[in-house]
C-alpha positions as CSV (number, residue, x, y, z in Angstrom):
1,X,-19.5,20.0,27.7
2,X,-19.9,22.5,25.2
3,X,-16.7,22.8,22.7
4,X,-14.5,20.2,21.1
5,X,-11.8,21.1,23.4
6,X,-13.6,20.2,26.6
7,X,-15.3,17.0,25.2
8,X,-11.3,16.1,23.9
9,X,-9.9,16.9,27.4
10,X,-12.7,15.0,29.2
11,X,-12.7,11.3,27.0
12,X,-8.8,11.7,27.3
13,X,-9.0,11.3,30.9
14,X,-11.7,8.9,31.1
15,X,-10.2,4.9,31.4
16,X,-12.7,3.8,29.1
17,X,-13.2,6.2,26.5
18,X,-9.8,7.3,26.0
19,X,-8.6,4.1,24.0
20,X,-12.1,4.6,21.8
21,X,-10.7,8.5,21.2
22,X,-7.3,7.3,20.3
23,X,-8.6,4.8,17.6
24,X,-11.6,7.1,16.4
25,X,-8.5,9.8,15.5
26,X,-7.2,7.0,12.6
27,X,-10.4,7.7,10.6
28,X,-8.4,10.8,9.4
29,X,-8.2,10.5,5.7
30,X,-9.6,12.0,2.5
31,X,-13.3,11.8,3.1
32,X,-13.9,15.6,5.1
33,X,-17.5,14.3,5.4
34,X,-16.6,11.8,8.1
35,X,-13.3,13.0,9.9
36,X,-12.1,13.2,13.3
37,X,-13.8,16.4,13.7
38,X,-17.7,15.0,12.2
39,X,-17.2,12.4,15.3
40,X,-16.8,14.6,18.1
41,X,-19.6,17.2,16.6
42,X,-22.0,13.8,16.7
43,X,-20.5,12.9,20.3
44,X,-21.3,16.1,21.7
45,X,-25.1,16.1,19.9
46,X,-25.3,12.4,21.2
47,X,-24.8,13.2,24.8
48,X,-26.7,16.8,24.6
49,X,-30.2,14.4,23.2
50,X,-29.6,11.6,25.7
51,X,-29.1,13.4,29.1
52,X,-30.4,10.6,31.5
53,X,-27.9,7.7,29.2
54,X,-24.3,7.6,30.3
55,X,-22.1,9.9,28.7
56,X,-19.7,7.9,28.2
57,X,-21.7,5.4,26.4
58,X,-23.0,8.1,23.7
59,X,-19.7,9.6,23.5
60,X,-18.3,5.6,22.7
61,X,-21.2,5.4,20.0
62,X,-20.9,8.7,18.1
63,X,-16.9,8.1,18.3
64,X,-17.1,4.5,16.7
65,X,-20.6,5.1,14.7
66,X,-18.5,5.6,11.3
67,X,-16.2,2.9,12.0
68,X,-16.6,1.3,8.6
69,X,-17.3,4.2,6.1
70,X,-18.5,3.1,3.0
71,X,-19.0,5.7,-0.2
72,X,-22.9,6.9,-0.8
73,X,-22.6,5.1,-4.2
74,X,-21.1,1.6,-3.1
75,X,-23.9,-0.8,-3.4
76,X,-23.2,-2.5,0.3
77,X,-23.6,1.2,1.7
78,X,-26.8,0.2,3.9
79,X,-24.6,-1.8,5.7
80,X,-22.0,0.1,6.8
81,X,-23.9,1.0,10.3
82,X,-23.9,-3.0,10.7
83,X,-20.3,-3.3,9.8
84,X,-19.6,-0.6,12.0
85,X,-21.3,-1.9,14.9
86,X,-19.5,-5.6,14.2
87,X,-15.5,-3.9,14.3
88,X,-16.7,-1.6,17.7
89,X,-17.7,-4.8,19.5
90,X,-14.1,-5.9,20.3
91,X,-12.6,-2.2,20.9
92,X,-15.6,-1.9,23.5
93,X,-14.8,-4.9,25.1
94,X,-11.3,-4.2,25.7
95,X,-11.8,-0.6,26.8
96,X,-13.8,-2.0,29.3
97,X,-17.5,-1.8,28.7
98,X,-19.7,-4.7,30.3
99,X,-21.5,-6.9,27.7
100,X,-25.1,-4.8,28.7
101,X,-22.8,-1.6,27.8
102,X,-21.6,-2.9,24.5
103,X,-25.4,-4.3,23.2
104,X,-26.4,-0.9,24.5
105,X,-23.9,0.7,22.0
106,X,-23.4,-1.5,19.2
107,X,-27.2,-1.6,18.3
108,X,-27.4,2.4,18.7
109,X,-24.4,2.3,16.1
110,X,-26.3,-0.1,14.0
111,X,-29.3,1.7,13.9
112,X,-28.3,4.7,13.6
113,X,-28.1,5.2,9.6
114,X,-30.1,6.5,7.0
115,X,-29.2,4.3,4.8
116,X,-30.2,1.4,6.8
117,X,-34.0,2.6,7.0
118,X,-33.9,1.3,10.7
119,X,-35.7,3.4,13.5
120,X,-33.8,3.2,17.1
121,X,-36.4,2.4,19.7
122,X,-33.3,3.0,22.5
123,X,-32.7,6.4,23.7
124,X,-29.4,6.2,22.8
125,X,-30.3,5.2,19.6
126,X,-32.2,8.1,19.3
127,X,-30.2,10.4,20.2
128,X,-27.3,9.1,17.9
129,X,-29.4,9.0,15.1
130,X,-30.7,12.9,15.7
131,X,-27.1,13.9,16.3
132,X,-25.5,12.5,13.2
133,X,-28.5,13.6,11.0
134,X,-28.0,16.9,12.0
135,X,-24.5,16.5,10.4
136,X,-26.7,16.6,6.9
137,X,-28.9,20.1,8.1
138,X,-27.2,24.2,8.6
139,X,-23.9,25.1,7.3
140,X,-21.8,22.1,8.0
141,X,-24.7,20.1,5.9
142,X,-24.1,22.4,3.0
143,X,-19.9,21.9,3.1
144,X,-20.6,17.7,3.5
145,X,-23.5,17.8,0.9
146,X,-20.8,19.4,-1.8
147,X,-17.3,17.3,-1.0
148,X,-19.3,14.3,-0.9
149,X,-20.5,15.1,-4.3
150,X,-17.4,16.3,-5.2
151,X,-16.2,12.7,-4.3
152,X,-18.9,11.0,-6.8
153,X,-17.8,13.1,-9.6
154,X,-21.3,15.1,-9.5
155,X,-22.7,18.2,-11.0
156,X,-24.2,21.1,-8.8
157,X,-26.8,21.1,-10.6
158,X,-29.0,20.4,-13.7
159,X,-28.3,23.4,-15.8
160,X,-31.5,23.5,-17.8
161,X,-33.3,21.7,-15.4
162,X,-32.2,22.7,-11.6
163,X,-35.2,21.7,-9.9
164,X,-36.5,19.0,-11.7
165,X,-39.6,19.8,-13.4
166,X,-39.4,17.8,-16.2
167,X,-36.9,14.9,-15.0
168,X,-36.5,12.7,-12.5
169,X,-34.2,13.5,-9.0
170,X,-31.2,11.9,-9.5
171,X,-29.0,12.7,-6.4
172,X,-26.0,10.8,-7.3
173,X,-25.4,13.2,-10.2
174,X,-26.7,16.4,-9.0
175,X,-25.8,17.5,-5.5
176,X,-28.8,20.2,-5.8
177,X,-31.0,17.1,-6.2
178,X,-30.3,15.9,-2.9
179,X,-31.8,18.3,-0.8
180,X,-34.9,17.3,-2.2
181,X,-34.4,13.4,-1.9
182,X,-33.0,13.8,1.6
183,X,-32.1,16.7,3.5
184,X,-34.9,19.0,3.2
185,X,-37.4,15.6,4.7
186,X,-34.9,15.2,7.3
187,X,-36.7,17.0,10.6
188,X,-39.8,15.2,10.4
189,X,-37.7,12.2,10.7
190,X,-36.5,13.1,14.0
191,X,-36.9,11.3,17.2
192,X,-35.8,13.6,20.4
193,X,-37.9,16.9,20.3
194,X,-34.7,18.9,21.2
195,X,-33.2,17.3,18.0
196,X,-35.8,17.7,15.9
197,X,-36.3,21.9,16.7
198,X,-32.3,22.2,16.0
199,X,-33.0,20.3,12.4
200,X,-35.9,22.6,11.9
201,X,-33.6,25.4,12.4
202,X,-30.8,24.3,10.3
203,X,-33.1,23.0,7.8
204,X,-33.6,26.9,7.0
205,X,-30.1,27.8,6.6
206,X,-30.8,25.3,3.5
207,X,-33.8,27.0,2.6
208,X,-31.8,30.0,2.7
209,X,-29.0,28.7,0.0
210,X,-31.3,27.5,-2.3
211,X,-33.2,30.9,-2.5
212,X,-30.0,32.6,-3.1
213,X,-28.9,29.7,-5.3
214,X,-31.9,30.0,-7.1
215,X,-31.7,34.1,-8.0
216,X,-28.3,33.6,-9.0
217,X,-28.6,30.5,-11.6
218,X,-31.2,32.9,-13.0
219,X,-34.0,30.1,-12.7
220,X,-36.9,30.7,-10.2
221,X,-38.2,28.0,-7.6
222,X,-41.2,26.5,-7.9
């Protein structure tokens, strides 16, 4: 599978994965960081990084990974991967994955964030991990780096000070900041080689930006 269309087609057809579809469609809402559309990109990476796992498995824990979505600046954010994993549990169950099946998923799903700190030792873990934190590198990183910080009320940037020289990173109030508390440390942190060569590659499409960001705000990087 290669498009959104054939990865739709296929988990609508599949017993157990097409009740997980149908409810991962209600996380429509305002955040366009974490929509319908963010799952299926992070199914399709999870299967591509964990070819020997069962498809539908992966699919099941990129589609349910962002069950509980809680904002970047809410102080119980590191647990949202935990509270996810804890509301897919019962949806897994009665779509018909065995109890081995649904601890293989829900700790992929609870591992899987940043924000946690954790480090999957599963290869489905893995792979969910790499395939959602390539959601953060290339284009679509840029589009979800500036709504989310559109959401927090933050600034593009420092205007006297865009690349911190003389302050300290502060990421909740500068989007620009965040490439350099995060994204840009991202492909060293990943764990399927596969994964890890794509982040290296989108990981210069932010390069990129901030060069031309840079010439146009006027102020050199360092």
């Amino acid at each position: 599978m290669k498009s959104r269309q054939e990865f739709i087609a296929w988990a609508e057809k599949h017993p157990q994965l097409a009740p997980i579809l149908a409810e991962a469609k209600k996380i429509e809402g305002e955040d366009a960081a974490h929509d319908f559309s963010h799952l299926v990109r992070v199914a399709l990476w999870t299967i591509r990084l964990a070819p020997a796992e069962n498809p539908a498995e992966a699919a099941a824990a990129a589609l349910l990974h962002d069950l509980v979505n809680i904002p970047k600046n809410h102080p119980d954010r590191a647990k949202a991967s935990e509270f996810s994993a804890r509301e897919a549990l019962p949806l897994l169950r009665r779509a018909g994955f065995d109890d081995d099946a649904c601890t293989r998923i829900t700790e992929a799903i609870r591992d899987h964030s940043f924000s946690r700190g954790a480090v999957p030792t599963s290869c489905l873990g893995k792979a969910l991990q790499d395939a959602d934190r390539l959601e953060a590198l290339g284009a679509i990183g840029l589009m979800r780096l500036f709504s989310t910080g559109a959401r927090m009320n933050a600034f593009y940037f420092e205007s006297e000070d865009p690349w911190a020289q003389n302050r300290p990173l502060e990421d909740k109030k500068f989007s620009f900041d965040h490439f350099f508390t995060k994204l840009l440390k991202l492909p060293d942190t990943f764990q399927t080689s596969i994964g890890r060569e794509e982040a290296v590659r989108r990981a210069k499409v932010l390069e990129s930006f901030l060069d031309q960001a840079a010439d146009e705000i006027g102020v050199p990087r360092p």
